[in-house]
C-alpha positions in Angstrom: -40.3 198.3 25.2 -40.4 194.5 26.3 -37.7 192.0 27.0 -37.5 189.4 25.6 -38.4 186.7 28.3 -40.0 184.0 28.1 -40.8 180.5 30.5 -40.8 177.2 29.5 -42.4 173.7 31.0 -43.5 170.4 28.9 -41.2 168.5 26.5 -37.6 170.1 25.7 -38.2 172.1 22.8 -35.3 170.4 20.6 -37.1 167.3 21.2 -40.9 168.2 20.9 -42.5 167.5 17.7 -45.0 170.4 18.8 -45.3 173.7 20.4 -47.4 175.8 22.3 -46.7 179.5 22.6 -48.8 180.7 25.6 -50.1 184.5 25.6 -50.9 185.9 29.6 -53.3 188.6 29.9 -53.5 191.9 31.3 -51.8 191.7 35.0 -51.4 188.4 34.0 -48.1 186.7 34.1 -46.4 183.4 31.6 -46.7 181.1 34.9 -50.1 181.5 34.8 -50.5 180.3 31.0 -48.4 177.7 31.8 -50.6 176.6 34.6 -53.6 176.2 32.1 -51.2 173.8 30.1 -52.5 171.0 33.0 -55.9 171.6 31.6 -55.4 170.9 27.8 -54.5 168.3 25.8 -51.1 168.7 25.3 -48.8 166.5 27.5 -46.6 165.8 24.9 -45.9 169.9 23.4 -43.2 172.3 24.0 -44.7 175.3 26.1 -43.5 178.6 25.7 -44.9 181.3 27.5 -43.2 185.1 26.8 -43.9 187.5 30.0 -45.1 191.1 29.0 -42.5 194.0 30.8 -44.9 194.9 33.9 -47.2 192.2 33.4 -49.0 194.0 30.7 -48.9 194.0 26.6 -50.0 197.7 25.9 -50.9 200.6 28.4 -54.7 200.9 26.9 -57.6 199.4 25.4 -57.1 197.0 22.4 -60.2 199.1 21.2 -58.2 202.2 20.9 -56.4 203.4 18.0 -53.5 201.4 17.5 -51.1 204.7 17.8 -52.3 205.1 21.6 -50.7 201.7 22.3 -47.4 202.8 20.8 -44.5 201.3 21.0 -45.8 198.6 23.0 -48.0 196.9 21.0 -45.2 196.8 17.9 -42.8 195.3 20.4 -45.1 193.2 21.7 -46.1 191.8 18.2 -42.3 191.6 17.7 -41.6 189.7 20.7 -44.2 187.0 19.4 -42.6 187.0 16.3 -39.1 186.3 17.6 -40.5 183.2 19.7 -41.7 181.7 16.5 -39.0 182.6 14.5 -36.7 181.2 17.4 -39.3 177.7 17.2 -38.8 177.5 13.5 -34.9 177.6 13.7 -35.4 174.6 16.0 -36.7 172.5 12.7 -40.6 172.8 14.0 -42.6 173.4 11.2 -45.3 176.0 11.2 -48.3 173.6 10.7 -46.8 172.0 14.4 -46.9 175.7 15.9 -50.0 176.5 18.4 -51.1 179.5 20.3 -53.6 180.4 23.0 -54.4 183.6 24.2 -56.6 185.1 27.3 -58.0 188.7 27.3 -55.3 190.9 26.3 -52.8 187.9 25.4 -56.4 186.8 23.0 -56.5 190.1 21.5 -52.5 190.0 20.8 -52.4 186.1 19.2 -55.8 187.4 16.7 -53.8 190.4 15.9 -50.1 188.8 15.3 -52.4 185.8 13.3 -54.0 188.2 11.6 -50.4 189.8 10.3 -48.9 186.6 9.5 -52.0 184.5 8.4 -50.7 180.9 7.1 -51.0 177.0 7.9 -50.6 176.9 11.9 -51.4 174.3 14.0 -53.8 176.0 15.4 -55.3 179.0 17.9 -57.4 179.1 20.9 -58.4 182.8 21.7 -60.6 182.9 25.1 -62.2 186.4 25.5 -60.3 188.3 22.7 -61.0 190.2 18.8 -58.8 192.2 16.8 -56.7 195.3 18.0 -57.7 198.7 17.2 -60.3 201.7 17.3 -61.3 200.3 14.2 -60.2 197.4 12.0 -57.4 198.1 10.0 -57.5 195.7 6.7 -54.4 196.7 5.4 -52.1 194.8 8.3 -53.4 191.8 7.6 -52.1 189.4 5.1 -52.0 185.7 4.1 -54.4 182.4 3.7 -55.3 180.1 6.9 -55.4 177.6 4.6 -58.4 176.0 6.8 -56.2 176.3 10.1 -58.5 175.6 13.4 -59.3 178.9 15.4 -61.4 178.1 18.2 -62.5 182.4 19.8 -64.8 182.0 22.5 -66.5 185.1 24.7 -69.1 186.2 27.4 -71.9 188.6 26.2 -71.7 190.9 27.7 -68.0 191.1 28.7 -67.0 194.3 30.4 -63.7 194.3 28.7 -64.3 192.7 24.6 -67.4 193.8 22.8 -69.2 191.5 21.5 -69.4 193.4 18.0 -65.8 193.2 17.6 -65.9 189.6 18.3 -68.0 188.9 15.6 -66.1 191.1 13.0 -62.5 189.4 14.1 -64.5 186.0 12.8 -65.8 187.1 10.1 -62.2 188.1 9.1 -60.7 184.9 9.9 -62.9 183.4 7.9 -62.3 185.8 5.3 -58.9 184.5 5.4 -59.6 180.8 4.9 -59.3 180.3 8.8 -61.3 177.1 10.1 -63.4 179.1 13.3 -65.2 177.7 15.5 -66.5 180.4 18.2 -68.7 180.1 21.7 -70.4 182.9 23.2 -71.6 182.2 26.6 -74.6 184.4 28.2 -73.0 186.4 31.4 -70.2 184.4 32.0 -67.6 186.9 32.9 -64.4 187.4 31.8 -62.9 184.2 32.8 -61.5 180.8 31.1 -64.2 178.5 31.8 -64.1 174.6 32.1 -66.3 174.5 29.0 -63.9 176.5 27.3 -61.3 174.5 27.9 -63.0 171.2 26.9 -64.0 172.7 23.5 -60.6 173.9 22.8 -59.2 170.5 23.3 -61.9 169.1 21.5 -61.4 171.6 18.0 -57.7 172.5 18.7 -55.5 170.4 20.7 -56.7 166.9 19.4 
């Protein structure tokens, strides 16, 4: 199961007006999100970045059967919860609440959006889709209420098919979620510069 740890840079939390929780990927750790923070547009958020117990979310796949990734991916989802819960407490509204999300860390901030669909500030997913062998309508709840998702991918990317990509927008969308998504020809599983310029262009604006 994961601690609950996460690292913190930008403006103090109890005097931000908005926040950015900060998802690492697989072998990944929260310094490196935070290091992305230099990139985007948001000089003037709280960042949070929670760190995954040995670097990783869940042992497997996010295209295996959600069971497989047992307990970790319910902890996981739980530790996301309790940093937004913890950001609420603090008096910031959900609307002012913002996530981004490589590879694995993508695939967890879809899924726990997915779960808890409402108005956020807004999403960036680079290189992620929904978790699970197959997609499992009955977790997910809620209206976007037109909330900015910008998912972005390589085709082909050794690690997120490109199907599932497409299925976790139509979803979104489904849920009243404002989506914007970029699919680049052989990039690689990587954050690219373009990436990061259309997320601050549709997201962090």
């Amino acid at each position: 199961m994961h601690i609950q740890h996460s690292f913190s840079a930008g403006t103090e939390l109890s005097k931000a007006k908005k926040v950015l929780i900060m998802i690492h990927g697989r072998g990944g750790s929260a310094e490196d999100m935070l290091s992305l923070a230099q990139s985007l547009h948001v000089e003037d958020y709280a960042l949070l970045a929670p760190q995954a117990t040995h670097n990783t979310w869940y042992p497997y796949s996010f295209m295996m059967s959600p069971s497989r990734n047992e307990p970790w991916l319910s902890s996981a989802l739980k530790i996301l919860k309790d940093v937004v819960d913890g950001v609420i407490k603090e008096g910031i509204d959900m609307e002012n609440i913002y996530f981004t999300g490589f590879s694995q860390g993508a695939c967890l901030t879809l899924e726990f959006l997915a779960r808890n669909a409402a108005k956020w500030g807004g999403a960036a997913a680079f290189s992620g889709g929904l978790i699970g062998d197959k997609i499992y309508m009955e977790n997910y709840q809620g209206n976007f209420n037109k909330t900015p998702i910008f998912i972005s991918s390589s085709n082909p990317d050794p690690h997120i098919p490109l199907e599932r990509v497409y299925t976790t927008i139509d979803i979104l969308k489904d849920m009243q979620a404002d989506v914007s998504e970029k699919i680049y020809d052989n990039k690689g599983h990587f954050i690219s510069q373009d990436e990061i310029d259309r997320a601050n262009r549709i997201i962090f604006i």
